[in-house]
VODOVO-435573 format. One line per 3 residues: their letters; for each residue x, y, z of N, C-alpha, C. Coordinates in Angstrom, 2 decimals, padded with zeros to 5 digits. Example, Ala and Ser with C-alpha at 12.3 -4.5 7.8 and 13.67 -1.06 7.14 Angstrom:
<volos>
as> 013.19,-005.69,007.80,012.30,-004.50,007.80,013.20,-003.30,007.80 | 012.85,-002.25,007.08,013.67,-001.06,007.14,012.90,000.03,007.87
</volos>
This chain:
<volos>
xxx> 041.11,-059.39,-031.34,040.36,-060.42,-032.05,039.60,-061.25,-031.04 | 038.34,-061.59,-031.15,037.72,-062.31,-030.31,037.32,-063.75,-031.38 | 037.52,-064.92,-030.12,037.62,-066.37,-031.04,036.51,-067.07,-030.58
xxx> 036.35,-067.80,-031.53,035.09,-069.03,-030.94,033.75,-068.30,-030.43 | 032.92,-067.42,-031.37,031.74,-067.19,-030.90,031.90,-066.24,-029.64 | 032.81,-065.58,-029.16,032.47,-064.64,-027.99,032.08,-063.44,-028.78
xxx> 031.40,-063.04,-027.67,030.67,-061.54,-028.02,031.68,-060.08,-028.78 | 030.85,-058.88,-029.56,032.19,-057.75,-029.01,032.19,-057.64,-027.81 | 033.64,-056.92,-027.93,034.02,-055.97,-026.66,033.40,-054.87,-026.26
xxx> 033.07,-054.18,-025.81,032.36,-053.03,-025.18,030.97,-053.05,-025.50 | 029.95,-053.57,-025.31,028.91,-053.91,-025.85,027.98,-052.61,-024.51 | 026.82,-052.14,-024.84,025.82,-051.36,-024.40,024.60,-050.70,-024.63
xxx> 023.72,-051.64,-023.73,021.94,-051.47,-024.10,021.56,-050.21,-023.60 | 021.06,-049.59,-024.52,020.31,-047.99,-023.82,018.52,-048.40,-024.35 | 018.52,-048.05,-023.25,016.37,-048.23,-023.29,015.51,-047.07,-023.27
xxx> 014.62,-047.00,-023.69,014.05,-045.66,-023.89,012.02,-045.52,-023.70 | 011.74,-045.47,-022.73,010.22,-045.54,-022.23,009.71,-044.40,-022.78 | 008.61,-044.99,-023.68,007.74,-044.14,-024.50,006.82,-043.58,-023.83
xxx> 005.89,-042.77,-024.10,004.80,-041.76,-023.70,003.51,-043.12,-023.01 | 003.54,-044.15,-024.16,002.43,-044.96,-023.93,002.71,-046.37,-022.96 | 004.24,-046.65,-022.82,004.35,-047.58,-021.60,005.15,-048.57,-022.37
xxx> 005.31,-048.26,-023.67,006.49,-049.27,-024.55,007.77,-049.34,-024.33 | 008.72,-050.05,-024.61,009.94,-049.65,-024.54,010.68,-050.49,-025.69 | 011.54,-049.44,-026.16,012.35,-049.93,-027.11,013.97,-050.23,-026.59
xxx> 014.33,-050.93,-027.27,016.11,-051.24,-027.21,016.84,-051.72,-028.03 | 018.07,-051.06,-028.31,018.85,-051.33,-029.11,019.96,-051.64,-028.38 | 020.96,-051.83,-029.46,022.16,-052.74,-028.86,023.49,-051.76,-029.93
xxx> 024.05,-050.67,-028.83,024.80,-050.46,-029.39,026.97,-051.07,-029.40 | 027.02,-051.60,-030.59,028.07,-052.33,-030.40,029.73,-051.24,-030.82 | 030.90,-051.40,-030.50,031.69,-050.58,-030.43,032.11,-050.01,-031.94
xxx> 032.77,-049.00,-031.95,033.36,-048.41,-033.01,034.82,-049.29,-034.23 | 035.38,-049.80,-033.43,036.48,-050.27,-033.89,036.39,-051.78,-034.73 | 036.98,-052.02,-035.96,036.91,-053.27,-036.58,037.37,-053.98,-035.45
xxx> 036.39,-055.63,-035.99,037.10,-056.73,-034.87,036.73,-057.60,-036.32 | 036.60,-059.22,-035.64,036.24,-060.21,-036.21,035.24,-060.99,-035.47 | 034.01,-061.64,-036.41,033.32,-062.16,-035.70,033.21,-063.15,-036.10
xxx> 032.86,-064.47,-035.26,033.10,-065.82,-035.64,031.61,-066.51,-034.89 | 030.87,-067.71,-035.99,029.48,-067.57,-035.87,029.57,-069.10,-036.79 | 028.90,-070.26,-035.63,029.15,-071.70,-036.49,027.78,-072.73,-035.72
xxx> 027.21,-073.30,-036.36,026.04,-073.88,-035.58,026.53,-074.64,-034.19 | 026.21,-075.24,-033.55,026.71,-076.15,-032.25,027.02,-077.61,-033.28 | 028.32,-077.32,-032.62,028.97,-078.88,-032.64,029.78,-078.59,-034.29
xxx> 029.60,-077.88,-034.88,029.78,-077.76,-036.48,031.33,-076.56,-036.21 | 031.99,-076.99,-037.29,033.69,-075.99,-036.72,032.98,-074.72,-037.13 | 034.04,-073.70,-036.97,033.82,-072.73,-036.94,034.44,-071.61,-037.80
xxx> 034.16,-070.73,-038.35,034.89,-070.29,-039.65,034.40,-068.58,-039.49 | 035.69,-068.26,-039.25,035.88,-066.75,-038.96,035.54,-065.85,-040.46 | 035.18,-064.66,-040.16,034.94,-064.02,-041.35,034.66,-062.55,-040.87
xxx> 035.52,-061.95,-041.77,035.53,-060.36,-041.66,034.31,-059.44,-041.21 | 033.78,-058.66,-040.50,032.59,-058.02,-040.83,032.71,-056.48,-041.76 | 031.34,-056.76,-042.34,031.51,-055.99,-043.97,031.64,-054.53,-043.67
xxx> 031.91,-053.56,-044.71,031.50,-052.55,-044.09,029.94,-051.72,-043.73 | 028.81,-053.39,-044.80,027.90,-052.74,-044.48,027.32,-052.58,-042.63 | 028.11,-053.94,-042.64,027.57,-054.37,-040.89,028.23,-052.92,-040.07
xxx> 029.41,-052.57,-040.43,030.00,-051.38,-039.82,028.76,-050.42,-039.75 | 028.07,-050.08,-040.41,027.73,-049.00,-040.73,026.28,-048.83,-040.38 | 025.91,-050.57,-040.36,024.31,-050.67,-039.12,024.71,-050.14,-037.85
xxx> 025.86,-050.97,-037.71,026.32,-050.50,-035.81,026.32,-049.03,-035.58 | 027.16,-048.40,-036.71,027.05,-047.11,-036.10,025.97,-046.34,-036.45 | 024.77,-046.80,-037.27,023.55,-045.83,-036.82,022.64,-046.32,-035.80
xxx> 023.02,-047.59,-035.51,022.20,-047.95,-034.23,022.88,-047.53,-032.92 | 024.27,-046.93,-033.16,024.65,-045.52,-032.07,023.90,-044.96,-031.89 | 024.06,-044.49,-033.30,023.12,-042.97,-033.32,021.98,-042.63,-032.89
xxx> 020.98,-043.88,-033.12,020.15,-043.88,-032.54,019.65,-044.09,-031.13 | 020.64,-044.62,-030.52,020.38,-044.97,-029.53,020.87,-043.69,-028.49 | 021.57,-043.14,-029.07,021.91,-041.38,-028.04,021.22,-040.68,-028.29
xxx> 020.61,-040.76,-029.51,018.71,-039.98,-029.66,018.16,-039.99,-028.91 | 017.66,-041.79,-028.48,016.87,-042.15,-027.41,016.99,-041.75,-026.22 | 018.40,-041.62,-025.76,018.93,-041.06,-024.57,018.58,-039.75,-024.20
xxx> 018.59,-038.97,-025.15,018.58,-037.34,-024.92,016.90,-037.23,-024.86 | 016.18,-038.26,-025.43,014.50,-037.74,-025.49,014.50,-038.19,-024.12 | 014.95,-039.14,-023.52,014.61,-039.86,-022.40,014.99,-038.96,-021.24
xxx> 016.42,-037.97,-021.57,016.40,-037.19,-020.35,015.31,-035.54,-020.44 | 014.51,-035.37,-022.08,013.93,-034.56,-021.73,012.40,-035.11,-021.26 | 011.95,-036.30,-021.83,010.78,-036.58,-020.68,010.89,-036.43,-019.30
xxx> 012.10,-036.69,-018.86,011.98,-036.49,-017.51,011.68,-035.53,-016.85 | 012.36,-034.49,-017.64,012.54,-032.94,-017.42,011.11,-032.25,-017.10 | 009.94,-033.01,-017.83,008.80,-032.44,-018.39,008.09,-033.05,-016.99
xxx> 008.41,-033.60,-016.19,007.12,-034.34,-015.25,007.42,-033.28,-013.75 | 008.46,-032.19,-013.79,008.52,-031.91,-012.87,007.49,-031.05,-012.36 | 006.48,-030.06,-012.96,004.98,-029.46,-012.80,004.34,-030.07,-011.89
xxx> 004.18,-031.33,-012.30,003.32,-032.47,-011.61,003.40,-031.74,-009.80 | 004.73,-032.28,-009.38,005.12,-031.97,-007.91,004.95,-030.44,-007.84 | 005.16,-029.79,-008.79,005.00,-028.02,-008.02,003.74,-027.83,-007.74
xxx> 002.77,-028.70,-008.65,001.60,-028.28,-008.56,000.84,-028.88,-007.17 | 001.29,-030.25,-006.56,001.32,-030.97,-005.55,001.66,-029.48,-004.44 | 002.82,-028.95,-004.46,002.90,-027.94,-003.84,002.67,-026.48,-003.66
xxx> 001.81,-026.27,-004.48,001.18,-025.25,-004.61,-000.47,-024.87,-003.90 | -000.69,-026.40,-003.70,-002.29,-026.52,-002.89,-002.11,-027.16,-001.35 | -001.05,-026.75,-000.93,-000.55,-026.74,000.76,-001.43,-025.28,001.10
xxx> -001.88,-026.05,002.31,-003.06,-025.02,002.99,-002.17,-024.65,003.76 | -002.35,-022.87,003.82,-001.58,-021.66,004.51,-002.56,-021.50,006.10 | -001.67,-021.22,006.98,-002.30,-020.83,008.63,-002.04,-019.84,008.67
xxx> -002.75,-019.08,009.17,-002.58,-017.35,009.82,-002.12,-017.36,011.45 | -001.41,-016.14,011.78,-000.66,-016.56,013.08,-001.15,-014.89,013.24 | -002.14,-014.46,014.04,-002.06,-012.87,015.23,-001.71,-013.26,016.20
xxx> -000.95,-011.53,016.09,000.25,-011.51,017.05,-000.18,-009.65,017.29 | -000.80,-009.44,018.36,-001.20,-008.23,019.11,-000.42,-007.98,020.25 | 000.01,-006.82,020.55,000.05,-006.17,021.65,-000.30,-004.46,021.95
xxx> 000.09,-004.00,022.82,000.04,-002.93,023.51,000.88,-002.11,024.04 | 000.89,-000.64,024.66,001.88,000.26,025.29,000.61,000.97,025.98 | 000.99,001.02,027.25,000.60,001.89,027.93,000.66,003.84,028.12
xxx> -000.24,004.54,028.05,-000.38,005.55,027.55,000.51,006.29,028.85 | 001.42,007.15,028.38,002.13,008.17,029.56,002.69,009.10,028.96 | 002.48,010.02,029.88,002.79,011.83,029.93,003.17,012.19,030.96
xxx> 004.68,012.67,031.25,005.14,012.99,032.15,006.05,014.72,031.76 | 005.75,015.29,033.59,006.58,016.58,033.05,007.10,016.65,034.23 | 008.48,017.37,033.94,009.05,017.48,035.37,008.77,018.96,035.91
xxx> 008.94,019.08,036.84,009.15,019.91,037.95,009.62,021.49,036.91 | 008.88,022.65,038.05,009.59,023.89,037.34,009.51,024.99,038.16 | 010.62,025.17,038.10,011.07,025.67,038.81,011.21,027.68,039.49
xxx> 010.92,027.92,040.88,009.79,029.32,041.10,011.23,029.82,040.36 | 010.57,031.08,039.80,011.09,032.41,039.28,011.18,033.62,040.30 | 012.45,034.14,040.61,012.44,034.91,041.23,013.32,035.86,040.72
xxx> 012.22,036.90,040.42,012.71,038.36,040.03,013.55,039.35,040.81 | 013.76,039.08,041.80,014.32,040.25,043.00,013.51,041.26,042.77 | 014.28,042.45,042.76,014.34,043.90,042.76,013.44,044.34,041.66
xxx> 011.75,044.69,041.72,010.69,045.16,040.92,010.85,046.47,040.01 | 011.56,047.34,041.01,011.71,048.31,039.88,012.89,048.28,039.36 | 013.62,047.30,038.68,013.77,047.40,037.33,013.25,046.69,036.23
xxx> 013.01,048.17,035.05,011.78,047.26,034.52,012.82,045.87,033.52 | 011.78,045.62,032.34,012.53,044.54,031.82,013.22,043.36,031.87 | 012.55,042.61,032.80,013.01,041.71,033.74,012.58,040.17,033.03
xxx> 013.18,039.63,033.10,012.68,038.07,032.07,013.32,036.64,032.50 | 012.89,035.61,033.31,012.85,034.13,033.47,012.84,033.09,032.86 | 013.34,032.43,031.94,013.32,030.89,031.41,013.68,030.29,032.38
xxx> 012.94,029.01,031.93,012.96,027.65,032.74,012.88,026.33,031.46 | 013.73,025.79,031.74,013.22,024.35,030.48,012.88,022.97,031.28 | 011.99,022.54,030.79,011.19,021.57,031.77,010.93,020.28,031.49
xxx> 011.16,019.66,031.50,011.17,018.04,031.02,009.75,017.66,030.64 | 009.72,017.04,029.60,008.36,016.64,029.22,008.51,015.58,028.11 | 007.61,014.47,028.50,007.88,013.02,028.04,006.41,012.56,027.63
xxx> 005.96,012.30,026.35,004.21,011.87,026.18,004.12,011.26,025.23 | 004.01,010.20,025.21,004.11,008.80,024.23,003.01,009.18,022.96 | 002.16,009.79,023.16,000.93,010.08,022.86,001.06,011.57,022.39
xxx> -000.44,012.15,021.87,-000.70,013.49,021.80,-001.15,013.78,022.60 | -001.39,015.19,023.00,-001.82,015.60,023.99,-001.94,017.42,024.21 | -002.88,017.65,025.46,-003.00,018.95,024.59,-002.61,019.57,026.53
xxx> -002.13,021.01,026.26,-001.75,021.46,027.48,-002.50,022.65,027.52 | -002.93,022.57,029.23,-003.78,023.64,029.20,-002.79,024.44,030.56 | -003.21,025.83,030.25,-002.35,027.02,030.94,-003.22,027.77,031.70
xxx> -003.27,028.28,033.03,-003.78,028.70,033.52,-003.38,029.17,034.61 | -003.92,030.82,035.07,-003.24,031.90,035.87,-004.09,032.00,036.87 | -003.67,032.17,038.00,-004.60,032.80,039.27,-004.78,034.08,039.11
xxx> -003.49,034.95,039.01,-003.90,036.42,039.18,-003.77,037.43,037.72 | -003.28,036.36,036.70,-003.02,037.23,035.60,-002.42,038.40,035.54 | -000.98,038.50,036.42,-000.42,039.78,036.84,000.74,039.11,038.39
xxx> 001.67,039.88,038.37,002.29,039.59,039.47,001.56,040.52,040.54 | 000.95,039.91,041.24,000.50,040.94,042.41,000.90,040.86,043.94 | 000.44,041.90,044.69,001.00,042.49,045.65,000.10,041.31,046.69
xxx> 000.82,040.93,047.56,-000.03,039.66,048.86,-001.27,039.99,049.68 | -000.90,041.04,050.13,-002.06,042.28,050.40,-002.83,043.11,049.96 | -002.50,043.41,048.82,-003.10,044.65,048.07,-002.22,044.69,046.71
xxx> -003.42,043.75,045.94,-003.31,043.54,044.38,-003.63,044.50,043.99 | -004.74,045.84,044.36,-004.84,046.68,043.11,-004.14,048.01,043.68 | -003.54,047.82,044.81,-002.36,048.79,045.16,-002.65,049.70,046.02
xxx> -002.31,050.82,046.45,-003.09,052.06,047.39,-002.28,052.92,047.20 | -003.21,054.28,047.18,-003.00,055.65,047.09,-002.42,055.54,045.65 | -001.34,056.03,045.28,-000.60,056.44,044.03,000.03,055.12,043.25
xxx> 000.60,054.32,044.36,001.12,053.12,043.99,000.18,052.17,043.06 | 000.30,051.08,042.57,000.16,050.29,042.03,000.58,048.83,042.30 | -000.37,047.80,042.47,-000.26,046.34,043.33,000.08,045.55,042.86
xxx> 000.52,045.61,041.18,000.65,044.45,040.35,001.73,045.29,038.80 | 002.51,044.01,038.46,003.20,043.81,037.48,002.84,043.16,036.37 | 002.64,043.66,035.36,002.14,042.93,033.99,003.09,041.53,033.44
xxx> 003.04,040.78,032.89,003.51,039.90,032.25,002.92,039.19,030.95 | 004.11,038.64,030.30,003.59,037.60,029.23,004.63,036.38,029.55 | 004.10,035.26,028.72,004.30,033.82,028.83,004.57,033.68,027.71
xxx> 005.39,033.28,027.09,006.18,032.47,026.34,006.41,030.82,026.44 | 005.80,030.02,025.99,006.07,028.67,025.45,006.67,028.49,024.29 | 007.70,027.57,024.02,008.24,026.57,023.04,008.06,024.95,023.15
xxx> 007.36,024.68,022.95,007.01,023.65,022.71,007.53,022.31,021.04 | 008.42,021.88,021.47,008.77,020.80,020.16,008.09,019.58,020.44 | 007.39,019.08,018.92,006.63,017.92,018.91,007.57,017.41,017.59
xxx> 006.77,016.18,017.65,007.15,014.50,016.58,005.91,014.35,016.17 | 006.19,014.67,014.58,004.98,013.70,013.94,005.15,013.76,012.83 | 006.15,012.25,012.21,006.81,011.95,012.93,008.11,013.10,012.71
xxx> 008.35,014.05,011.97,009.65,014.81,011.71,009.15,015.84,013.02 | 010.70,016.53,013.67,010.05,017.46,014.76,010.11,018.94,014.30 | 008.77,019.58,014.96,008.39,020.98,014.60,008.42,021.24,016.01
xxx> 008.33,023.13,015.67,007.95,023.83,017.34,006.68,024.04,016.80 | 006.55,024.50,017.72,005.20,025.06,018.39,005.28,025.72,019.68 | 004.95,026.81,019.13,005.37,028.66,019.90,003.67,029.32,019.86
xxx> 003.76,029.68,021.13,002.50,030.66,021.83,003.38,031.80,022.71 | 002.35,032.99,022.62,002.45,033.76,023.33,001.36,034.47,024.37 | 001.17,034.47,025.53,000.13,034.67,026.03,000.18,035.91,027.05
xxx> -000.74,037.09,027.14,-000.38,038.10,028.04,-001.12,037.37,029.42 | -000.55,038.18,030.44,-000.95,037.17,031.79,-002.44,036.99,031.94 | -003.18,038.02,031.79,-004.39,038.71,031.92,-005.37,037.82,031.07
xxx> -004.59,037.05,030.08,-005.64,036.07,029.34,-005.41,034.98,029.73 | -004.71,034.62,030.64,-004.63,032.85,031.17,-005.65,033.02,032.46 | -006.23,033.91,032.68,-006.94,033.75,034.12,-008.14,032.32,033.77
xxx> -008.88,033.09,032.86,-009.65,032.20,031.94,-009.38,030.56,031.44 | -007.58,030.27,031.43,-007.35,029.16,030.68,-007.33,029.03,029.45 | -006.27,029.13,029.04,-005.69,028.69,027.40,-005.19,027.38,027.34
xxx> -005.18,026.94,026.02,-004.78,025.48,025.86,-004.08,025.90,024.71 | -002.98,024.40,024.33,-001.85,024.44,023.36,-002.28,022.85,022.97 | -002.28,022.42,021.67,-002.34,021.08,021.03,-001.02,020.78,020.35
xxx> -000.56,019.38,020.54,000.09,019.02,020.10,000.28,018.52,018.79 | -000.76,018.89,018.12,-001.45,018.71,016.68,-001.12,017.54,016.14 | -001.02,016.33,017.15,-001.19,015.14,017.22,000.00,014.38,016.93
xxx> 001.21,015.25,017.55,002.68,014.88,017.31,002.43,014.43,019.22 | 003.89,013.97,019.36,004.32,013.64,020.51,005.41,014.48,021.51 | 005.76,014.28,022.84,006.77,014.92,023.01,007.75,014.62,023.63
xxx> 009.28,014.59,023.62,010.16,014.12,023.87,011.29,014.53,024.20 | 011.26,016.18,024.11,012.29,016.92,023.92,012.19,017.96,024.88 | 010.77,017.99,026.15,010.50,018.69,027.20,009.80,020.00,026.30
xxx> 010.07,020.78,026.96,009.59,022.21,026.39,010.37,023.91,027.34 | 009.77,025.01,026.52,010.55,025.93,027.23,009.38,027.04,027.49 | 010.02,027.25,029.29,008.80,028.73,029.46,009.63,029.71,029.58
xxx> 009.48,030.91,029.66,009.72,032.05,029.70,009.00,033.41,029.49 | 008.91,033.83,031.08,008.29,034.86,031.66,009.09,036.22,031.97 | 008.28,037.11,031.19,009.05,038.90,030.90,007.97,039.59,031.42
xxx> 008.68,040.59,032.14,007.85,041.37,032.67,007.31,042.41,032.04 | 006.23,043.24,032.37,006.00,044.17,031.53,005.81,045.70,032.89 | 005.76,046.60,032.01,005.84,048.34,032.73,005.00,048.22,033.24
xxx> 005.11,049.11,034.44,003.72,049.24,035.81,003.31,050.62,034.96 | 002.22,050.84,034.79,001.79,052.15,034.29,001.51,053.23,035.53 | 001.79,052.86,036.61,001.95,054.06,037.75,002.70,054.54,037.24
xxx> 003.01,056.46,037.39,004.03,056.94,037.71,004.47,056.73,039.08 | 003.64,056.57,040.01,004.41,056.40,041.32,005.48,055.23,041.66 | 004.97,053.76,040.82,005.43,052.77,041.18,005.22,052.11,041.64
xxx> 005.47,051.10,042.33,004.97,049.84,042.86,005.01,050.23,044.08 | 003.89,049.72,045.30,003.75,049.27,046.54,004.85,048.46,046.97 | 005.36,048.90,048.08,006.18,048.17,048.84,005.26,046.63,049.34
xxx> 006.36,045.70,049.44,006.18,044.69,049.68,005.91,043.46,048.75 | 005.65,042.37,049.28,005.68,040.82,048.51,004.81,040.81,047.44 | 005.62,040.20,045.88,004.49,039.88,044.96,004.50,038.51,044.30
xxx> 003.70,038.22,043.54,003.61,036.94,043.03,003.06,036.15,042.57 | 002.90,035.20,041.76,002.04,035.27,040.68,001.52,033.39,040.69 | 000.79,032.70,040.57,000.85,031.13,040.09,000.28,030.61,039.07
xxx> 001.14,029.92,038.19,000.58,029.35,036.69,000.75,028.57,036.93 | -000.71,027.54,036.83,-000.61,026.49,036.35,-000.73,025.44,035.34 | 000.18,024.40,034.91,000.23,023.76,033.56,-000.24,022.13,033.69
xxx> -001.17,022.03,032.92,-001.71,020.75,032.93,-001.60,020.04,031.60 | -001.12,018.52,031.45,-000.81,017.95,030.59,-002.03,017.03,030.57 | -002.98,016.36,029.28,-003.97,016.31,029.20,-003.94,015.14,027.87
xx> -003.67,014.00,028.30,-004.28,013.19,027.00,-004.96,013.19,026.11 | -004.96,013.19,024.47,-005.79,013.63,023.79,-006.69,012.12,023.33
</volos>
């Protein structure tokens, strides 16, 4: 019970800002019967029940007032565009960023072939050779004598014969980027001229393989005594 003109108990203003800059407020007062007491100044004072109509203002001016509340938290909701759109017209910078690799092709070393003993025929050399080329690149092959020949006397004397036939065999594996071979076969007699091999614009990384077989002296007599021998050379060639 509250005496002498004091307020209710739990008393609470909710405010609610309109679209146009108004604001409304109500006064929502608590749920529970009390008594309210209401007398001019200086004049006694005389308590009196409140009705149930008064009950029943209070609680739609609840009601209304948690209306107000819920519109008030969806205006808010609605102004957030404003700022995305603020952030959406931030001017973008471009940043290049270049570099480079230096172009290299490397092959190692390969190593002489030595056949011994000429007459036997069927005679055959591999060598596998290191080969490193960031790049494509194309290899060119090329023979001095196109034939193993004799130091003195390449085309032989009397019955004999000065030279040994051969072929060349390359394997070659490239990247581009999945790895393939790439296989030639060349008789000696056509590298005098110079042949070339492309890397058909793969790379190489995996070295490569030679291998040199001899072929039949068509003498019946046979080969000339003494030294034979042959030089290929392989050039690696940036494309």
């Amino acid at each position: 019970m509250c005496s002498g003109g004091s307020r209710p108990r739990h008393p609470r203003t909710e405010s609610l800002r309109a679209p146009g800059g108004a604001q409304k407020s109500g006064l929502v007062g608590a749920a529970a019967d009390y008594w309210v007491s209401a007398a001019p100044q200086g004049a006694q004072r005389e308590t009196f029940p409140v009705s149930f109509a008064d009950r029943l203002r209070a609680s739609v001016r609840s009601r209304l007032g948690s209306v107000a509340l819920g519109v008030a938290l969806v205006l808010g909701a609605t102004a957030a565009p404003a700022a995305a759109q603020e952030i959406s017209n931030v001017k973008s910078v471009d940043i290049a960023v270049q570099g480079s690799i230096v172009q290299r092709c490397q092959m190692g070393a390969i190593p002489t072939a030595d056949f011994g003993d000429l007459t036997r025929p069927g005679k055959s050399a591999a060598a596998k050779v290191a080969l490193d080329c960031n790049m494509p690149f194309t290899m060119l092959i090329k023979a001095q004598n196109g034939a193993l020949t004799h130091s003195a006397m390449p085309h032989g004397q009397g019955p004999y014969a000065g030279s040994v036939p051969y072929s060349l065999d390359i394997e070659l594996p490239v990247r581009r980027p999945t790895t393939e071979m790439i296989s030639k076969v060349f008789e000696g007699r056509s590298l005098t001229g110079g042949q070339a091999i492309s890397s058909a614009g793969g790379i190489a990384v995996d070295g490569l393989l030679l291998r040199l077989s001899l072929g039949s002296v068509s003498s019946e007599a046979g080969l000339l005594a003494g030294q034979y021998g042959e030089v290929i050379e392989i050039t690696i060639a940036p494309n």
